[in-house]
Structures are given as structure tokens and as C-alpha cells.
Residue, then its C-alpha position, 0 to 999 in steps of 0.5 A: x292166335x290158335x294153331x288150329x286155325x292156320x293149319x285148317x286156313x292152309x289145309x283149305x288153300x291146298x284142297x282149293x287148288x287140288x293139292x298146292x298152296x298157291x300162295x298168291x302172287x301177283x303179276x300185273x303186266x302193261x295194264x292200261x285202264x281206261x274210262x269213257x272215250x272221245x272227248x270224256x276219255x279218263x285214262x286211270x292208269x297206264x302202261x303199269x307193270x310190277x309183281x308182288x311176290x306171294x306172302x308180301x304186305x305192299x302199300x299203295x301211295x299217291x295222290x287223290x285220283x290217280x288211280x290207286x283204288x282203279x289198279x286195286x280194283x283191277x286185281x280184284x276183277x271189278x274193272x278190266x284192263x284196256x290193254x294188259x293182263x293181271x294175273x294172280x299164281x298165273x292165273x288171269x284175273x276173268x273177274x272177282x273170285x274167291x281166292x281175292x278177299x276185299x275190304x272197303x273203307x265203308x265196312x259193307x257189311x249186311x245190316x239185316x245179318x247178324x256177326x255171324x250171318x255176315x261172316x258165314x255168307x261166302x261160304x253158304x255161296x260157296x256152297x258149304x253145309x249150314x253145320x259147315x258156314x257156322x263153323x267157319x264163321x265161329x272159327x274166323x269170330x274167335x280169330x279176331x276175338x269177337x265170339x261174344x258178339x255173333x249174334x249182334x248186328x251191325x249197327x250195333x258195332x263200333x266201326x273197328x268191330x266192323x272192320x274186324x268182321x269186315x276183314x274176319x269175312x274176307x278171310x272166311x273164303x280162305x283166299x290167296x291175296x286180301x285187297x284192302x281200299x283204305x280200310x282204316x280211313x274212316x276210324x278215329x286215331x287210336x283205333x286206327x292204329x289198333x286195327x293197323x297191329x291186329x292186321x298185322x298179327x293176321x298177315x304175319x299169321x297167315x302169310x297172305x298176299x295183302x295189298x292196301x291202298x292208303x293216302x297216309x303215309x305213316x300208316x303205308x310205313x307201319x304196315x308195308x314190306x314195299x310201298x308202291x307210289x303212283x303218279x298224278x294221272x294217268x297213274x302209273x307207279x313211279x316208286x318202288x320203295x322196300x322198308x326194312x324196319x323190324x318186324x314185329x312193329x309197334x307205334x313207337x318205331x314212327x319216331x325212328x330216324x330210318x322212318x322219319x327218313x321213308x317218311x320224307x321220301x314219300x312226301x315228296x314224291x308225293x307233294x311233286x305229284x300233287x303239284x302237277x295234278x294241281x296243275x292239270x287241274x287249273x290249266 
């Protein structure tokens, strides 16, 4: 990846928070989350308390509905807390911010925008110069080697190209922490495993914070320095499991014994918390 590139991502953190390189921890404390109330009372998440250390890749885990996507939300200041506090480099999390970059599952890009247009918004809203959105959006093109596309329109990208501009506009705000909602879960194997090694050529890059949410379990192991398992709900986190496997990781490390062993300690916890959401469910 070009040099010019990192330094200018650094530079723009450091001149964001008047001199310092925040680097994007995340300290998340007694967060209770809670929907409705009386009788149509959903509690999401409860009395969930963890840090993820500035520069960390950490996987989310667990079964549908209990509350993954809620605990990734609250970071990113879409929902707030009932009770607790999430802060980001001890800052408290008022709302979605810039220094947050999300990417979906559904690529939620503009269609009536080109490449380029799509990229460059945040920072028009930002308030940047046209000259200098442009330059942002071409920097971040180049990155993720889609220059040649700038002028394309969405529906007219496969859904890894989407994905790429997806994340390439989440970068474009030069944030602190990247909040990713299982983005790799609509694209077919091989292109899965693709975006998975070009987003970890990004993070190794540029050392930022990434969160990701994910249901599948190898893809949790591939990527994550730690992978968080959360219980059936009310959803709190139950596991905190690091995965020393070499980096750079390729494909083939998925046949390894100490994979395959992660592997079987993820599905279980996993398979216990089925069962007992499965469970609340019939009784």
C-alpha cells in the first residue's frame, strides 16, 4: 500500500485532535440496553463491561438476536445505553461521529452517486473543499485499487467492489475506530474470503480500531485478535477469547490444529447459547 497514504491517514488523525494520535480505545462500562417497556420490554444487552485496546481487530460472536449488532450500534452512537457508558479515547459516545467509520451488511451506498461521489461525501459534509473531497476520494480509490472505476455507479458493481467502496468511504472521514456489522455476509465464498485478506491488509496498514460483528465462526478466527461471545439474551459477553495464530493469515491456516481447536471452543459456547435461546423461545 502507498506509504503516502498512511502518513497523510496519521497526519489527518493527529490534526483532528489537536496534535495527538488518538488511536481509538474503546472502553465500554456496565451498558445495559433496553427496548419497549412494561409487558413489550426487550432487554438487548445487559450489564456488559469490556475494553478493546486502541489498534485491536475484535470479532463479535453469538447467536441470532442477542444482541451483537445492539452492543455495535451503541459504539457507534446509533442507540444509547439505558444505564452505563461507552466511551471512545475517554470520550463519551453523545452519538454517531466521525471519528466512528460503519460498514453494513447492505453496502448502503448512494446509487444516484458515482464511486467517487459516494466516497468523497463525508468529507464535503465535513466541510472540505471540492479540490480537496476529490483528492480524498482518489486517495482512498487508489487504496483499495478501484481508480479505474470512479465514475461508475453503484448498481453497477459486483457486491465485493461495493463492499470496497463501502469500507474505502468509511476510511474517507479518517476515523479512530471502524464498526463492521457483518459486512461480508451477503458475498458469495471465494469473494468472502478475499475482502476478508484485503481488510486485513487495511487494518494491518493503518492500525485502527475494528470491531466486527459476524455469525461465522471461521471468519471470527481469521480475522480477530480477540473474539468476543455473547450469550442468548439479554445479551451480555461470556467469552473472551484471544487467538494467537500468526500474522499475516492466509486461507489455508483454517486447517491447523490450533484453529480447528478455537474452532470447537467457539461452537460450543455457541451451540449452549442456541439451546437456551431455543428454549425461551418454546417455553
Amino acid at each position: 500500500m502507498n506509504a503516502d497514504v498512511i502518513s497523510i491517514y496519521k497526519n489527518k488523525i493527529a490534526e483532528k485532535n489537536g496534535g495527538q494520535e488518538k488511536r481509538g480505545r474503546i472502553d465500554i462500562e456496565g451498558v445495559s440496553i433496553i427496548f419497549g417497556s412494561g409487558a413489550d420490554e426487550n432487554i438487548a444487552v445487559t450489564e456488559t463491561s469490556l475494553t478493546i485496546n486502541p489498534g485491536e481487530f475484535v470479532c463479535i460472536l453469538g447467536p441470532s438476536g442477542c444482541g451483537k449488532s445492539t452492543l455495535l450500534n451503541s459504539i457507534a452512537g446509533y442507540v444509547t445505553p439505558s444505564s452505563g457508558t461507552v466511551l471512545v479515547d475517554d470520550d463519551e459516545v453523545a452519538g454517531p461521529g466521525p471519528d466512528r467509520g460503519m460498514v453494513f451488511q447492505q453496502y448502503s451506498l448512494f446509487p444516484w452517486k458515482t464511486v467517487l461521489e459516494n466516497i468523497a461525501f463525508g468529507p464535503k459534509l465535513a466541510g472540505c473543499s471540492p479540490d480537496e473531497c476529490s483528492s480524498i476520494a482518489n486517495t482512498f480509490l487508489a487504496m483499495i485499487g478501484l481508480t479505474k472505476i470512479a465514475n461508475t455507479f453503484p448498481g453497477e458493481l459486483s457486491g465485493g467492489m461495493q463492499q470496497r467502496v463501502g469500507i474505502a468511504r468509511a476510511l474517507a472521514n479518517y476515523p479512530r475506530v471502524l464498526l463492521m456489522d457483518e459486512p461480508f455476509g451477503a458475498l458469495d465464498a471465494q469473494t468472502r474470503i478475499m475482502m476478508q485478506e484485503s481488510l486485513l491488509n487495511i487494518w494491518a496498514e493503518f492500525g485502527i480500531t475494528v470491531v466486527f460483528v459476524t455469525h461465522d465462526v471461521d471468519e471470527a478466527i481469521f480475522l480477530a485478535d480477540r473474539i468476543l461471545v455473547m450469550s442468548a439474551s439479554p445479551g451480555s459477553v461470556i467469552a473472551d477469547l484471544k487467538v494467537n495464530l500468526e500474522r499475516p493469515r492466509k486461507p489455508e491456516l483454517a486447517t491447523s490444529h490450533d484453529f480447528v481447536e478455537l474452532k470447537k471452543q467457539c461452537l460450543g459456547y455457541i451451540r449452549a447459547e442456541s439451546l437456551k435461546a431455543f428454549e425461551q423461545v418454546g417455553a
